[in-house]
C-alpha positions as MATLAB code, in Angstrom:
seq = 'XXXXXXXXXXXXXXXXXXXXXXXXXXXXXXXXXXXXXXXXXXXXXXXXXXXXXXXXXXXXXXXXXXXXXXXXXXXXXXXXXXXXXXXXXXXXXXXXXXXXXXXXXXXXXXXXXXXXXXXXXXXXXXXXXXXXXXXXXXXXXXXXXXXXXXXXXXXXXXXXXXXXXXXXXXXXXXXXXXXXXXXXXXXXXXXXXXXXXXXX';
ca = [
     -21.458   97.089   -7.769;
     -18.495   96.454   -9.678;
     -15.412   97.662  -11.616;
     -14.946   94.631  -14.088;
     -12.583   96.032  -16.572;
      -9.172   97.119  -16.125;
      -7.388  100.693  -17.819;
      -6.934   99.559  -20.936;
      -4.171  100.277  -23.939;
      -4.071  104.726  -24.072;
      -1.245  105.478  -21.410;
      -1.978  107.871  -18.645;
       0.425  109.873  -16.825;
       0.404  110.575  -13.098;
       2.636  111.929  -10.423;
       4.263  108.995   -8.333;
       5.217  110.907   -4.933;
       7.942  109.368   -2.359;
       6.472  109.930    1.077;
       9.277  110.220    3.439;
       8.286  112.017    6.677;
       7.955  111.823   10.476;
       5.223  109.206   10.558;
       4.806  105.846   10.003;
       3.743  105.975    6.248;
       1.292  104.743    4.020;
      -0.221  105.634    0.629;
      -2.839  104.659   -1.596;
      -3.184  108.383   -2.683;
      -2.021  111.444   -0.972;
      -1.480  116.111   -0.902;
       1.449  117.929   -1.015;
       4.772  116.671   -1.893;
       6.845  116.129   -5.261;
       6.010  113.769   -7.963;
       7.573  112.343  -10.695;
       5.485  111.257  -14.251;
       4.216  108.007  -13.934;
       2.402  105.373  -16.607;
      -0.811  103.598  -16.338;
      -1.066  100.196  -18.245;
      -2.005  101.179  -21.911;
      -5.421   99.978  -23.135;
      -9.087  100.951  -22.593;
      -8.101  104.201  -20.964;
      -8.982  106.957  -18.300;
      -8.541  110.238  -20.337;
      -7.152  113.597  -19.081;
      -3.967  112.573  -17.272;
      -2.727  115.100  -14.385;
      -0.233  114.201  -12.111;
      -1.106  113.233   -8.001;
       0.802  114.395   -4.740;
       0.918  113.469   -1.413;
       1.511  114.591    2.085;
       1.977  112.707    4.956;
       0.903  113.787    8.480;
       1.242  112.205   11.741;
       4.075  110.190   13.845;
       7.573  109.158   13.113;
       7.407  108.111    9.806;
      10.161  105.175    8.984;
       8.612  103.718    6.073;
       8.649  105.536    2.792;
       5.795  105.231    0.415;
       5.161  105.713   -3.281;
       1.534  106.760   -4.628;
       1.012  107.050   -8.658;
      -1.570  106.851  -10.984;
      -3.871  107.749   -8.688;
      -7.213  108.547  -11.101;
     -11.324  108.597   -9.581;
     -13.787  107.720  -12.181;
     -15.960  110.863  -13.713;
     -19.306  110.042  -12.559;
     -22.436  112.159  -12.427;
     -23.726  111.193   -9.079;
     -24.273  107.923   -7.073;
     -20.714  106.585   -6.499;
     -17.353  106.118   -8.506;
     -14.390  104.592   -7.114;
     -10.336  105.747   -6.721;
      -7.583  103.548   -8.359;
      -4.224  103.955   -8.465;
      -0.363  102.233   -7.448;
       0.596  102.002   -4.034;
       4.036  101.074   -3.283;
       6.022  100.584    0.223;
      10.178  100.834    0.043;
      10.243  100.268    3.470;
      11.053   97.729    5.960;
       7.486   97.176    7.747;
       4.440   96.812    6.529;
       1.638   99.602    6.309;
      -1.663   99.798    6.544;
      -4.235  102.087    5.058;
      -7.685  101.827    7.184;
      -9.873  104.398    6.232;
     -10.409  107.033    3.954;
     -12.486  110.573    3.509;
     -13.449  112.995    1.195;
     -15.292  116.145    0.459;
     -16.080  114.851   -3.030;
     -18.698  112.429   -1.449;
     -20.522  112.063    1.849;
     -18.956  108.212    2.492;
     -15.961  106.405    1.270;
     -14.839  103.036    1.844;
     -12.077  100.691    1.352;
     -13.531   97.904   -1.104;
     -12.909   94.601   -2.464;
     -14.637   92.224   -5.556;
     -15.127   89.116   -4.357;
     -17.155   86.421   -5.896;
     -20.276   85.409   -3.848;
     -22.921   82.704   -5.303;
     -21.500   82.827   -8.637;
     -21.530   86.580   -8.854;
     -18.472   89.032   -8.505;
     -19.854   91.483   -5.510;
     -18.024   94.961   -3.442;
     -17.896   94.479    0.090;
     -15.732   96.070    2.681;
     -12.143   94.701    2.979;
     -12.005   93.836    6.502;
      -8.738   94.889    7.853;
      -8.031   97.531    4.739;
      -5.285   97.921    2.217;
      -1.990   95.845    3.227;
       1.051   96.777    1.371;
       4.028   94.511    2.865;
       7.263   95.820    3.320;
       9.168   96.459   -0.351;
       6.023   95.392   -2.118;
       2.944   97.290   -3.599;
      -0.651   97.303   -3.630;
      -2.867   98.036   -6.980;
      -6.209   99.729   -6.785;
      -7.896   98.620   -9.987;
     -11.215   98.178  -11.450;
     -12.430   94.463  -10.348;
     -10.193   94.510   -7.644;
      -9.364   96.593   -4.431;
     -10.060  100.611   -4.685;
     -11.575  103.377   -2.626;
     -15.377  103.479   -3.057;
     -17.133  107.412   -3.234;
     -20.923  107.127   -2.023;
     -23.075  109.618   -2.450;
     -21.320  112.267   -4.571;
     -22.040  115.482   -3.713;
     -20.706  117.144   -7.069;
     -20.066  115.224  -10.358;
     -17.132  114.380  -11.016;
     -16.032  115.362  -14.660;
     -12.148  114.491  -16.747;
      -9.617  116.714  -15.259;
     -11.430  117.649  -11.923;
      -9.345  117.669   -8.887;
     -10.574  114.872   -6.510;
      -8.443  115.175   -3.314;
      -8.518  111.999   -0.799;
      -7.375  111.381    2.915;
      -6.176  108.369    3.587;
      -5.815  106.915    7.344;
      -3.545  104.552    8.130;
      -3.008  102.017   10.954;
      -1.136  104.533   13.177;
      -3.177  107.015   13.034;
      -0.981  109.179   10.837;
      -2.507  110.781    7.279;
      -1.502  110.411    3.586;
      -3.753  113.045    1.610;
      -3.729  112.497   -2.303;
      -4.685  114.967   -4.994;
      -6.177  112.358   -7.419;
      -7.603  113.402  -11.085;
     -11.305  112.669  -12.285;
     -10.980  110.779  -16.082;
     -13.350  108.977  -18.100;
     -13.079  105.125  -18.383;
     -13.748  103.728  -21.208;
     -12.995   99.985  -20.086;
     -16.312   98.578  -19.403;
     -19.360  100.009  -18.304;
     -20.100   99.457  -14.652;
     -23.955   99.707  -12.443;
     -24.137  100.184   -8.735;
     -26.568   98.084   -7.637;
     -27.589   97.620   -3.469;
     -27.836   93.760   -3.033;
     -30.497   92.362   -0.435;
     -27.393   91.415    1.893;
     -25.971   95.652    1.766;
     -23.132   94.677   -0.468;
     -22.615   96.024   -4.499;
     -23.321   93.599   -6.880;
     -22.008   94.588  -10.449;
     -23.498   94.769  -13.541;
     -21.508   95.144  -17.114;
];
């Protein structure tokens, strides 16, 4: 399976939310907090913009982290994926390991990599890295947080909320936005070998 095709030219705005709380922090997408508008890159676009928050919960937080444009693909059923802006002010590095939601039955933290001349999802061993004062994109073709097995479609303008685990066991929980993407059409095929081929 595969998201080959990035948000194109419409712009989309989402909430970017500073996490700054009493746990080691980390974002990808997140619940409660404030947010500020935010821009996704402008051409083939996700519709029905709606801003994201965050929440962090968990231990001593010393790293503050940004989540924005934080958007899950409308889908009927099967999977869809979350992509968004991830971005770490601090001084350490964070780690995002693992990530649940009542929207689906399974999510995972997935990667495109390109396997016998074909792009493929597998697992990213280790999860989402965002070094200290950098950021980490979640974009079609690239890293983002794979639904499977959708237990409600997901239309534009549904709320999609996300819990994100990170490597100290503390919580960011994200209150994403479902919109359409127009940017390429994407299959979710099972490969032989349990990883998602893609098909455009």
């Amino acid at each position: 399976m595969s998201f080959l095709g990035r948000p194109g030219a419409a712009r989309s705005a989402a909430g970017t939310v500073v996490l700054t709380a009493a746990a080691l922090v980390l974002a990808a997408c997140g619940s409660t907090a404030s947010g500020t508008d935010a821009a996704v890159s402008p051409s083939a676009s996700p519709t029905a913009a709606s801003p994201t928050t965050a929440s962090t919960t968990g231990a001593a937080a010393t790293t503050p982290v940004t989540v924005s444009d934080t958007w899950v693909k409308s889908a009927d059923s099967g999977m869809t994926a979350m992509f968004g802006m991830i971005k770490n002010t601090g001084s350490t590095d964070v780690t995002v390991v693992s990530a649940t939601s009542d929207a689906a039955e399974m999510l995972e933290l997935h990667e495109v990599v390109m396997v016998d001349g074909a792009m493929k999802m597998q697992p990213k061993k280790g999860g989402f890295t965002i070094p200290a004062g950098g950021t980490h994109e979640l974009k079609p073709g690239g890293d983002h947080v794979m639904f499977m097995g959708l237990k409600n479609p997901v239309k534009a303008g549904d709320p999609v909320t996300v819990v994100l685990t990170l490597a100290d066991g503390s919580t960011v929980t994200v209150n994403s936005v479902g919109k359409d993407f127009t940017g390429a059409n994407e299959s979710y095929q099972p490969t032989p070998s349990g990883s998602m081929s893609s098909g455009m």
